[in-house]
GUZADREN-282362 format. One record per residue (C-alpha): x, y, z. Coordinates in pm, whole numbers, padded with zeros to 5 digits, always signed. Last residue first. Example, Ala and Ser with C-alpha at 12.3 -4.5 7.8 and 13.67 -1.06 7.14 Angstrom:
2
+01367-00106+00714;+01230-00450+00780;
***
This chain:
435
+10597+17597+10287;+10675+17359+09996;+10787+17015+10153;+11079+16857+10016;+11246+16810+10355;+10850+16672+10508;+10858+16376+10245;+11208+16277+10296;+11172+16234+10679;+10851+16101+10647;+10999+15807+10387;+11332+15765+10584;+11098+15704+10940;+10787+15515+10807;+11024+15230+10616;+11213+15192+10905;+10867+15217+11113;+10745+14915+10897;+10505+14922+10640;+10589+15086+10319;+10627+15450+10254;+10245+15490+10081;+09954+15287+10233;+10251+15287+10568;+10115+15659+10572;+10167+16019+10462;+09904+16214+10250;+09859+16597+10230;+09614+16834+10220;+09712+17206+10130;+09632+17221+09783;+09356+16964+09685;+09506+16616+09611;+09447+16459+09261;+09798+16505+09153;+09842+16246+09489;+09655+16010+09319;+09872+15983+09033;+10205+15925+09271;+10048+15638+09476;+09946+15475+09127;+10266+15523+09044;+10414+15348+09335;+10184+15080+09377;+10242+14910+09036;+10318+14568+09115;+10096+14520+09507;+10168+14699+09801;+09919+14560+10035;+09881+14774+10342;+09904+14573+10702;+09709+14594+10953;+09365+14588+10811;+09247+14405+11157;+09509+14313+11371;+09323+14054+11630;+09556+14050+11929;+09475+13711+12084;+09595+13628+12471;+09722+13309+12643;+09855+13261+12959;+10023+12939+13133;+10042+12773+12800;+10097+12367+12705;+10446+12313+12640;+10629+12398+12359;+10915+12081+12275;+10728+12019+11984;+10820+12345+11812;+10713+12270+11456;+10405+12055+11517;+10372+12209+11814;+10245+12528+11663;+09982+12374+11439;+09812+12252+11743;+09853+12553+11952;+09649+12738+11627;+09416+12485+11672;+09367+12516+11991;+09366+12940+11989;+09074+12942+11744;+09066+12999+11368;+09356+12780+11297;+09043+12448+11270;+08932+12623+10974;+09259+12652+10759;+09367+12981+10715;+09393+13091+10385;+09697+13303+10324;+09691+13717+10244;+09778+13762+10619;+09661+13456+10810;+09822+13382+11158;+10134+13485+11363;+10256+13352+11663;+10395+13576+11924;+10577+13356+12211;+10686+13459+12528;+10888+13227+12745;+10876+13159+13127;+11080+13180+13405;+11106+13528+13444;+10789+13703+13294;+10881+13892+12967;+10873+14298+12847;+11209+14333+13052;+11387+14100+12798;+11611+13887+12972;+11453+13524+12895;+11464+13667+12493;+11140+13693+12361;+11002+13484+12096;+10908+13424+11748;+10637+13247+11580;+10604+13206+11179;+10322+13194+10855;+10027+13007+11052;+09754+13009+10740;+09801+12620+10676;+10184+12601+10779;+10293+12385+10483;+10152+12673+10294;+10338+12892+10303;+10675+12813+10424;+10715+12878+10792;+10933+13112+10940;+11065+13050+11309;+11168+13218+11530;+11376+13167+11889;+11453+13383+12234;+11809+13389+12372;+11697+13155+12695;+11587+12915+12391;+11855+12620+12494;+11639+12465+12773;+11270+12532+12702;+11130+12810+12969;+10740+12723+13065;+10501+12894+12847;+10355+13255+12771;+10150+13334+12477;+10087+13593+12237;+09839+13520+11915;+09856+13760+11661;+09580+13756+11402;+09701+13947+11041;+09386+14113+10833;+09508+14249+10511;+09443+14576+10308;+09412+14589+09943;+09457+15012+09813;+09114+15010+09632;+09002+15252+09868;+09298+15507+09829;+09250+15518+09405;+08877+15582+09446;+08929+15857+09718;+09243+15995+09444;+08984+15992+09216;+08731+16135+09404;+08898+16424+09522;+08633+16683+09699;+08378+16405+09693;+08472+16184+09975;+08838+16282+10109;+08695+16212+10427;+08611+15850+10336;+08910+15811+10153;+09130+15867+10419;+08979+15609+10648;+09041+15392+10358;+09408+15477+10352;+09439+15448+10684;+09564+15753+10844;+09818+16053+10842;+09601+16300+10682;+09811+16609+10712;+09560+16963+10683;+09689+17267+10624;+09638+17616+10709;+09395+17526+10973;+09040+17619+11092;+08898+17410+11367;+08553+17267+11480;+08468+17100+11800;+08199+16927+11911;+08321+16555+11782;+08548+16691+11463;+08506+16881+11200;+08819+17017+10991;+08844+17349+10853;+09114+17396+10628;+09247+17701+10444;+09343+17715+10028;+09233+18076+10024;+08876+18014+10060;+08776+17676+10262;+08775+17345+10213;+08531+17126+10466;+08697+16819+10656;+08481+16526+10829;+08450+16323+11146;+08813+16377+11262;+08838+16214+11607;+08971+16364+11928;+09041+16140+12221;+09367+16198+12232;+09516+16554+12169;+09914+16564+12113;+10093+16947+12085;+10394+16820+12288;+10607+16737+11979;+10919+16613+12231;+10620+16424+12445;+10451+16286+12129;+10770+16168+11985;+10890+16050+12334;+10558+15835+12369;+10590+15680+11996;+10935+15533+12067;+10807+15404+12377;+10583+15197+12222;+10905+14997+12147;+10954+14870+12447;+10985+15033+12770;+11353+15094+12721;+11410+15130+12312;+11464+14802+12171;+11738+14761+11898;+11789+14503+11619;+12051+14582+11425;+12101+14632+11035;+12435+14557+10913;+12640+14841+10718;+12560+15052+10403;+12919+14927+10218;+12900+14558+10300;+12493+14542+10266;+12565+14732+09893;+12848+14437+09778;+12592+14174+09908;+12271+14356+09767;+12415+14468+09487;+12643+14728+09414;+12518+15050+09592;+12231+15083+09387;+12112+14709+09448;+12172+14820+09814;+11939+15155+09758;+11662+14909+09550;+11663+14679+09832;+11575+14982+10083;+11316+15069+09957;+11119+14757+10103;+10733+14761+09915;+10869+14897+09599;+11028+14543+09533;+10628+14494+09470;+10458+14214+09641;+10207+13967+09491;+10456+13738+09402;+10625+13735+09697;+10323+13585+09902;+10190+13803+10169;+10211+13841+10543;+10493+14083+10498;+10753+14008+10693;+10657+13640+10782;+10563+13538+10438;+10856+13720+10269;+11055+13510+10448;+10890+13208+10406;+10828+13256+10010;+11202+13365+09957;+11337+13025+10048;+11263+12755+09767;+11133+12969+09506;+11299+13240+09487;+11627+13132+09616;+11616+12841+09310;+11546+13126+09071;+11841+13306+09105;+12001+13546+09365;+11901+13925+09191;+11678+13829+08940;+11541+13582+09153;+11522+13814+09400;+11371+14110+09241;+11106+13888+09029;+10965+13763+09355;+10934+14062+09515;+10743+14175+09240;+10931+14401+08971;+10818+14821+08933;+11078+14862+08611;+11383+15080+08746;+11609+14910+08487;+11743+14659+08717;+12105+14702+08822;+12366+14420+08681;+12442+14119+08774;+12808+14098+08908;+12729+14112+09230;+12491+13826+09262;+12769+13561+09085;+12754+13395+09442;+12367+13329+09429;+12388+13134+09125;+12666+12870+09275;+12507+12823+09528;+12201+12754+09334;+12401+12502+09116;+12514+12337+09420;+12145+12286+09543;+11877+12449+09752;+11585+12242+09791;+11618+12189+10126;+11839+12473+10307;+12206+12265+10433;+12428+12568+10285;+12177+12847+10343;+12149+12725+10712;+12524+12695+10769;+12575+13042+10611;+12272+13173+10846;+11979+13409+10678;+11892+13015+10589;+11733+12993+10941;+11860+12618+11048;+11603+12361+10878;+11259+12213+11087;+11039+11969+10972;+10715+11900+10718;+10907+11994+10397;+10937+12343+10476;+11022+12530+10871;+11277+12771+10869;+11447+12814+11206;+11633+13018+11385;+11769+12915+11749;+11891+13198+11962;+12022+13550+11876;+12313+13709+12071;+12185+14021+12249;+12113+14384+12155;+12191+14679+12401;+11840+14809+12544;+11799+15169+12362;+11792+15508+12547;+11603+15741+12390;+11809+16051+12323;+11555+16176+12095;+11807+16314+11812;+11953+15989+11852;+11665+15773+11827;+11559+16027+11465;+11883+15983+11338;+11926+15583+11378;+11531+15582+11223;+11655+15782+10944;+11927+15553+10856;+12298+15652+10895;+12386+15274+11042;+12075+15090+11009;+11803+15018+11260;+11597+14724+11277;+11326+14823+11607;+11211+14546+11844;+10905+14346+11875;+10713+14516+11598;+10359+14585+11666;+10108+14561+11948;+10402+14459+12151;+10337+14246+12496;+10389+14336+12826;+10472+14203+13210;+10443+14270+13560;+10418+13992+13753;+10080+13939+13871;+10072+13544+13942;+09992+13493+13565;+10229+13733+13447;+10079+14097+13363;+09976+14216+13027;+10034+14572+12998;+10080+14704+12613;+10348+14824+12427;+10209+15037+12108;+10349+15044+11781;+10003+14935+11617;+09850+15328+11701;+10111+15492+11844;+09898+15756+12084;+09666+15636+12356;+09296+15742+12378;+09187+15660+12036;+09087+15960+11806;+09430+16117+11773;+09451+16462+11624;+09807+16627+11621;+09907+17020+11650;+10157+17174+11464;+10257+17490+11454;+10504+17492+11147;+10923+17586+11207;+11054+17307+11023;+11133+17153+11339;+10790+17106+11397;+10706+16959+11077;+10970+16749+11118;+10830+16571+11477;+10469+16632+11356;+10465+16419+11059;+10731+16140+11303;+10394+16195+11533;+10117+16155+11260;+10332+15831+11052;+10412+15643+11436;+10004+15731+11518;+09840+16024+11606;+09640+16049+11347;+09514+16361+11220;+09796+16643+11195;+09689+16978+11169;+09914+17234+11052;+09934+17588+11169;+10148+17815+10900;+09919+18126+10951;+09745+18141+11274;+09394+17929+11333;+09077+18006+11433;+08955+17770+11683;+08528+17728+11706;+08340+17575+12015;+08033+17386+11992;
***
């Protein structure tokens, strides 16, 4: 067993996920020694692109996590490419959108056309949703989802349309959601509303970094160059002076300060009895299962430019949406298309959707023209996604009173999921960081 003193202002980052490296990344440049824990042997953790070759050989990949990256004009994310130079694929017209309610298939109502001709959406709705920028900014009260938009667009969007959407972001109902959960309606409310406030803060784009967007994580941990794989945290021990050591598999090391970029209940376990409140506080954080299915079928005439679909729950009976690669995307096989299907969430998944047939079943219902699959492969995501229920955000801020000095939090459990989210909410965190 070897011991590693440390020097003053080292930080040790464990988890060497997108929260650990974007940690690392502005601790770094912050002037800290950093060094980054990863217990798996690949860094990213769910924003990972993964080998899965055609079925002749071709080479070919599928995303862990998000299939591309939405990046705003002067968003964190848009800094943090930039200041990478990482070379991003140039987005391409969309294909076919789709919402699918009432047993059948509508245009995407993100469209004009498809909001216009959405079922259940009358004139009267219209009619609500164009007065949006004259209501007035919510009082800063922690609303559902739910509550946002139909305070927001009316009660008609809420019910009709919201649930799909939210279904296939979030894997959750809106009702169960905090407006918390995606800052960045509460900064276009700010800004005027969130037609008035998208105007002024700009579109968001989809961009895909060369390589997918796993490579986003590899030139984090290449710029941070401090990344150990293949090293797990098995417990951490305070020490005098506010100092860390952590113990890991043979191997124990002293640190300054310790950033616990993990799940939250991973967190809690090593938190244990030092802070059990804030433990307490992390392990009741809900935490839902998602199964992604990924499969490869012949090329349907008119989806070249990729398709989704959002399903609204629960006409889909646990399937919430399916989208697909473009037939240019480097990540694809030529000649076929690559679908991602999604499954479960907080939804109850009808027995027969536990296996792939059923699932296929299900599928075809809404995209009858899919053929049967060349390839198939499941990509169970266990505790994937955190669920931010009304009141996250100051429950999040009392258990972080309960921290010891020198151990800190950062996570999807407490930004939001999605790297957007991950990117401004590091970024912040780490520029209001006492040193």
């Amino acid at each position: 067993m070897s011991t590693n003193r440390g020097t003053t202002h080292r930080t040790i980052i464990l988890g060497g996920g997108m929260s650990g490296l974007l940690a690392a990344w502005h601790l770094q440049r912050r002037g800290l020694e950093i060094e980054v824990w990863e217990a798996s042997p690949a860094v990213g953790g769910w924003a990972q692109t993964l080998s899965w070759p055609g079925p002749q050989g071709e080479p070919g990949f599928l995303e862990r996590g998000p299939q591309s990256l939405r990046v705003g004009r002067g968003s964190a994310l848009a800094r943090l490419l930039r200041e990478l130079n990482l070379e991003l694929r140039p987005s391409s017209p969309k294909g076919p959108r789709w919402l699918g309610k009432e047993g059948r298939r509508h245009p995407s109502p993100a469209t004009i056309i498809g909001l216009l001709q959405a079922p259940g959406i009358g004139p009267g709705d219209w009619a609500r949703m164009l007065v949006e920028p004259f209501i007035p900014t919510g009082n800063g009260a922690d609303e559902t989802l739910h509550a946002f938009f139909a305070r927001r667009l009316g009660t008609g969007f809420a019910r009709e349309l919201l649930p799909a959407l939210v279904a296939g972001v979030l894997a959750a109902p809106p009702e169960r959601i905090s407006a918390g959960a995606l800052p960045r309606l509460r900064c276009l409310e700010a800004m005027g509303g969130l037609l008035i406030g998208g105007l002024r803060a700009g579109p968001e784009h989809d961009r895909l970094p060369l390589g997918g967007t796993g490579a986003l994580a590899r030139a984090l941990a290449t710029a941070v160059g401090c990344v150990r794989t293949r090293r797990p945290a098995l417990a951490l021990e305070p020490l005098p002076g506010g100092r860390w050591r952590i113990h890991g598999d043979s191997l124990i090391s002293d640190t300054d300060a310790v950033v616990l970029a993990l799940p939250s209940p991973v967190v809690s376990e090593l938190l244990g009895t030092m802070a059990p409140v804030a433990a307490q506080a992390l392990e009741a954080i809900p935490r839902l299962d998602l199964r992604v299915w990924h499969s490869r079928h012949a090329m349907v005439k008119g989806w070249e430019r990729g398709i989704g679909l959002l399903i609204h729950p629960p006409e889909g009976r646990g399937l919430l949406g399916a989208v697909s690669f473009a037939s240019d995307d480097p990540r694809g096989v030529p000649g076929l298309i690559q679908v991602r299907t999604y499954v479960g969430g907080a939804f109850p998944v009808d027995p027969p959707l536990e296996a792939w047939p059923g699932v296929f079943g299900e599928l075809q219902r809404w995209l009858p023209e899919l053929s049967d699959p060349v390839q198939v492969r499941e990509e169970p995501c266990p505790a994937a996604f955190p669920l931010m229920e009304p009141g996250h955000d100051a429950r999040v801020a009392g258990l972080l009173t309960e921290f010891p000095p020198n151990l800190h939090w950062v996570g999807a459990d407490r930004f939001g999921p999605g790297i957007p989210n991950l990117a401004e909410g590091i970024e912040g965190w780490a520029r209001t960081l006492a040193l």
